[in-house]
N, C-alpha and C positions, 0 to 999 in steps of 0.2 A: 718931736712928740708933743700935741696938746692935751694940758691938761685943765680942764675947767673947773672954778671954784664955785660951791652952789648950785653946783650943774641938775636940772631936771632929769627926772628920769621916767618923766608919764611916756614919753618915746619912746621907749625904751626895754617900756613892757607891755605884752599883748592884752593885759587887761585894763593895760589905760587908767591908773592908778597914781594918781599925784604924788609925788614924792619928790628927796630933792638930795643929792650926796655933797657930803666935805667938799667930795672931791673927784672929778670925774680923768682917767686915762683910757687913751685909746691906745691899746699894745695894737698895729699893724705887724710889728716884725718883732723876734723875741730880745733883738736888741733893745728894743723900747725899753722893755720889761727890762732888762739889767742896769739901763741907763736910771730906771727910777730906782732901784733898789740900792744903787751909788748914791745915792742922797742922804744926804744927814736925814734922821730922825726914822727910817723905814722902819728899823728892827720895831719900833712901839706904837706903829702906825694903824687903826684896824684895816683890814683889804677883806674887799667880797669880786670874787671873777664871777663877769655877766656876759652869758652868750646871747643868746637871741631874747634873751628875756620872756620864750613863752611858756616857762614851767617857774614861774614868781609870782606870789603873792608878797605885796607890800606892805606891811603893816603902821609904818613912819617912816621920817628922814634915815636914811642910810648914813652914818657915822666913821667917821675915815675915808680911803680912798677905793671907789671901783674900779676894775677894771675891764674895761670892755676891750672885749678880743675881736679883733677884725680882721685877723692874719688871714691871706689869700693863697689860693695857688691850687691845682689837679694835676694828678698826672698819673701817667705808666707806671709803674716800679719795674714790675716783671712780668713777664706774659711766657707762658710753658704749656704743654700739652694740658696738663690737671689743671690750670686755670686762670685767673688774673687778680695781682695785687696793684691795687690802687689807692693812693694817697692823696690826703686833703687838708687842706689850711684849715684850723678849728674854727676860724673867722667865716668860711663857707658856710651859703642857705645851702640845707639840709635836702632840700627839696630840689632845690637847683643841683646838686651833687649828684643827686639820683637818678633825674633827666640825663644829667651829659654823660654819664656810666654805659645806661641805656641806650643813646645816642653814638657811642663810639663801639656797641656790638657788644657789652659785657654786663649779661645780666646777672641779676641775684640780686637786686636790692628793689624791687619793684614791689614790693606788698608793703615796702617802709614807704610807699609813696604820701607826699602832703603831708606830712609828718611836721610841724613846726618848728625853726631853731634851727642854728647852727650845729657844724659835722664837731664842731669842740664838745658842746654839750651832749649830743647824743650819748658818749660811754658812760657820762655820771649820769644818766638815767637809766642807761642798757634801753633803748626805745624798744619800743615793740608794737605790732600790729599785724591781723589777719595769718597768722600762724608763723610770722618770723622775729624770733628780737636780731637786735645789733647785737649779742652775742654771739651769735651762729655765722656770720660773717665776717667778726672783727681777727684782726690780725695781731696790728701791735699799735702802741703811740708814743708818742713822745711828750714829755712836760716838764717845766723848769720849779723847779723847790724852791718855792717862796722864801725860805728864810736861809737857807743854803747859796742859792743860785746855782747849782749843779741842773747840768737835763740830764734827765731822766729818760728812759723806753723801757714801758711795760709791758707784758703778753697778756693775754686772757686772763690768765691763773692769777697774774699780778693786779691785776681789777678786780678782782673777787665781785663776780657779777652774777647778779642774783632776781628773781622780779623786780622790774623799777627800781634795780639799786646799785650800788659799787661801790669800791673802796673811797671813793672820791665824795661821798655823803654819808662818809664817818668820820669821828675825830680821832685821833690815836688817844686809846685807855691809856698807855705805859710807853714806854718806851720800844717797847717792841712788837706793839701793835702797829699794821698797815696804813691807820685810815689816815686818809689823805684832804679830809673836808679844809676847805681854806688854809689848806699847805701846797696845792700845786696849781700850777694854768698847766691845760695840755694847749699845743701849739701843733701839731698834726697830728693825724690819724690813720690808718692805714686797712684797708679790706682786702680781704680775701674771696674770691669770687670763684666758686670752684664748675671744672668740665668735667664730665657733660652739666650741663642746667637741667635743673627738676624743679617743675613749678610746685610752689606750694599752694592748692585748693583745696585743704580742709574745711576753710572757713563758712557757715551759711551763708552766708551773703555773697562770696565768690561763686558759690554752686546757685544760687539763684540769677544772678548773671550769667553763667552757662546754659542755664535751662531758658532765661528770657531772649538769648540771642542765639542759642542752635551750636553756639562756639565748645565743641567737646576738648579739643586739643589748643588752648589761648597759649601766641607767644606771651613772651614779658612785658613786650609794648602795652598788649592787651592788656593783663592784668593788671600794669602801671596805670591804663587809662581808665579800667574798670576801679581800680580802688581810690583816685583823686573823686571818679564820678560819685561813689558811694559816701567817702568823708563829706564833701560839697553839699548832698543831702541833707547829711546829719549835723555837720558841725557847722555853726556859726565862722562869718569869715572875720578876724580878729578887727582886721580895719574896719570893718562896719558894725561888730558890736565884741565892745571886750571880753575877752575868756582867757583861760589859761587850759585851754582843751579839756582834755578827758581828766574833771579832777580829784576823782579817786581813786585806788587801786580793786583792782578785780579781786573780792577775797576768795582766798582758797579754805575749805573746806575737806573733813573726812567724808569717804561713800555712805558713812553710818548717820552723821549731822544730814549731808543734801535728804538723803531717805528720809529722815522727821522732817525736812522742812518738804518734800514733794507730797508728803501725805495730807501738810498743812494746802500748801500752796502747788498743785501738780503742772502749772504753765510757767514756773521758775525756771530762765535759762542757765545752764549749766554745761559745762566742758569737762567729759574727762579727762587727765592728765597722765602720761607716762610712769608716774608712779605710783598710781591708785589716787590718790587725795582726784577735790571735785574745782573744778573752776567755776565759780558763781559770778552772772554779770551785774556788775554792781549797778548797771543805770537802771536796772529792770527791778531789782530792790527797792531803788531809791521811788519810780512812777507808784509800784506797790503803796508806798508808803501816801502816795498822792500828792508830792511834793511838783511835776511836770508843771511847769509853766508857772508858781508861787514865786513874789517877793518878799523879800523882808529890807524894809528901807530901801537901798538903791541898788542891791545885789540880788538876783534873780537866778533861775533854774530854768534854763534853756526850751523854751517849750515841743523842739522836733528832739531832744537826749536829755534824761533827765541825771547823764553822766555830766555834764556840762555845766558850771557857772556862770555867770555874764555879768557884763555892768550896766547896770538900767540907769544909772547916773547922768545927768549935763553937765555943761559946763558953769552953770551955774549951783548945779546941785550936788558936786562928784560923789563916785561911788567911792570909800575908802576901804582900804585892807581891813580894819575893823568888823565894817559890816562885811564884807565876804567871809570871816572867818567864824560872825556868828551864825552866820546859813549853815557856814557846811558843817558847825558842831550842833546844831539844830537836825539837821539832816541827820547824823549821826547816833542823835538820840534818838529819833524818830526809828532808825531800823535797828538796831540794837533791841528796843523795843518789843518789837515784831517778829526779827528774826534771832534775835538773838548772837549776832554780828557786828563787830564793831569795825566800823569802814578805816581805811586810812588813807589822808589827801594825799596824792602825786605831787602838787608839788612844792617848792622851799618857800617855807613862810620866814618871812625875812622884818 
């Protein structure tokens, strides 16, 4: 296993954000990971687990040791009339995972398509897109307890997964609390893909690609192909200009609040929800606000989503965690303001 000292980490992260750790490990196999945790000094060590790096904002040098999960592997688990469970190395592109699903005839994860980051990351986010999260698919995983070294296999219930959240981005209150924030690496994952397949086309945007192409009944292919086409759109591609995607959360709202704000504002998007409350789209907030396309120093507002941050930084000039975090708490005041809404970033500011 190598472990670099002073290792960079602008690589590292999709927003391309200078930084620089202790101490850098790359866990390939979960032996890695025990082999480091045998070492004098671990128990007082700080440790931050980094997947794909596209849901981080960096705010300084990382302190202690990261570890970067690069575990591989797919495959079959089980396959029965109701459907297919399939499993993945946390180290797996998330995007790449969803292709080769599709690809060996087992759909269900095609509206997660383009989605950023490794299959480890997806649970501590519960990802989600176009009417499906990784909750409604996920099965079980596995992960080793940092300060134990026990692995661990959680079920749904055991993630406590919730919008953009999980037990995995809380910290334990007491001792008998769940959260598991920088107490475990998951190291596989596993889905559940059930028979028959039911697409999900709720979304407008999937119904406006059915109406632009005549496609009433889209396989999964489709719909995999229609939703890479539709992100590709909208979201900046990371290698050619920094982001950390979509980054804030969709806030939810009661039908009583969307009502005052449709009366204010009646072109506000909004989603009903299965149990009454309103799903309000935060990038249509944030344009409201008139922030689309605005910098402030080298961090910017994506001009085609005004869900989106970037880094308008060079290399002579870089963008820092800093300035992204003053945008988006600017951004913040900005519609709190207006609508009286306080946004929350997606993702770990670190």
């Amino acid at each position: 296993m190598l472990v670099e000292k002073q290792a960079s980490l602008q690589p590292y992260n999709s927003f391309g954000i200078a930084a620089r750790a202790d101490h850098l490990a790359r866990i390939g196999h979960p032996s890695d990971l025990l082999g480091l945790m045998a070492q004098p000094g671990w128990e007082g060590t700080p440790r931050f687990v980094l997947g794909g790096g596209s849901n981080l904002v960096l705010t300084g040098d990382v302190r202690g040791t990261v570890l970067k999960v690069e575990i591989p592997g797919r495959c079959l688990v089980e396959e029965s009339a109701k459907g297919w469970l399939v499993e993945a190395g946390a180290g797996e592109d998330w995007h790449g995972f969803v292709d080769w699903t599709l690809a060996q005839g087992w759909p269900g994860l095609e509206n997660l398509a383009l989605i950023p980051g490794t299959v480890g990351a997806a649970p501590v986010q519960n990802i989600g897109a176009y009417g499906v999260e990784l909750q409604d698919r996920f099965h079980s995983l596995d992960a080793i307890d940092l300060v134990t070294g026990r692995s661990i296999t959680l079920d749904a219930a055991q993630c406590g997964f919730g919008y953009r959240d999980s037990v995995f981005k809380h910290t334990p209150s007491d001792a008998r609390s769940m959260g598991l924030a920088g107490r475990a690496l998951i190291t596989r994952v596993r889905f559940w893909l059930p028979r028959p397949w039911k697409p999900e086309l709720g979304y407008l945007d999937l119904q406006r690609k059915m109406a632009e192409t005549g496609i009433a009944s889209p396989d999964a292919r489709q719909i995999f192909d229609w939703v890479v086409a539709i992100r590709r759109a909208k979201l900046p591609d990371p290698a050619v200009i920094g982001n950390a995607g979509s980054f804030f959360k969709n806030p939810t709202v009661t039908a009583e609040q969307c009502a005052d704000i449709i009366a204010r504002d009646p072109k506000v998007v909004h989603y009903p929800m299965p149990d009454g409350s309103i799903k309000l789209a935060a990038g249509w907030l944030i344009d409201a606000c008139g922030w689309k396309g605005k910098t402030m120093g080298h961090a910017g507002v994506y001009e085609k989503q005004a869900l989106v941050l970037v880094n308008r930084g060079t290399p002579r000039h870089p963008c820092t965690g800093g300035e992204v975090m003053t945008l988006a708490r600017a951004i913040q005041t900005s519609v709190y303001e207006r609508f009286g809404i306080r946004l929350e970033p997606e993702p770990v500011v670190l």
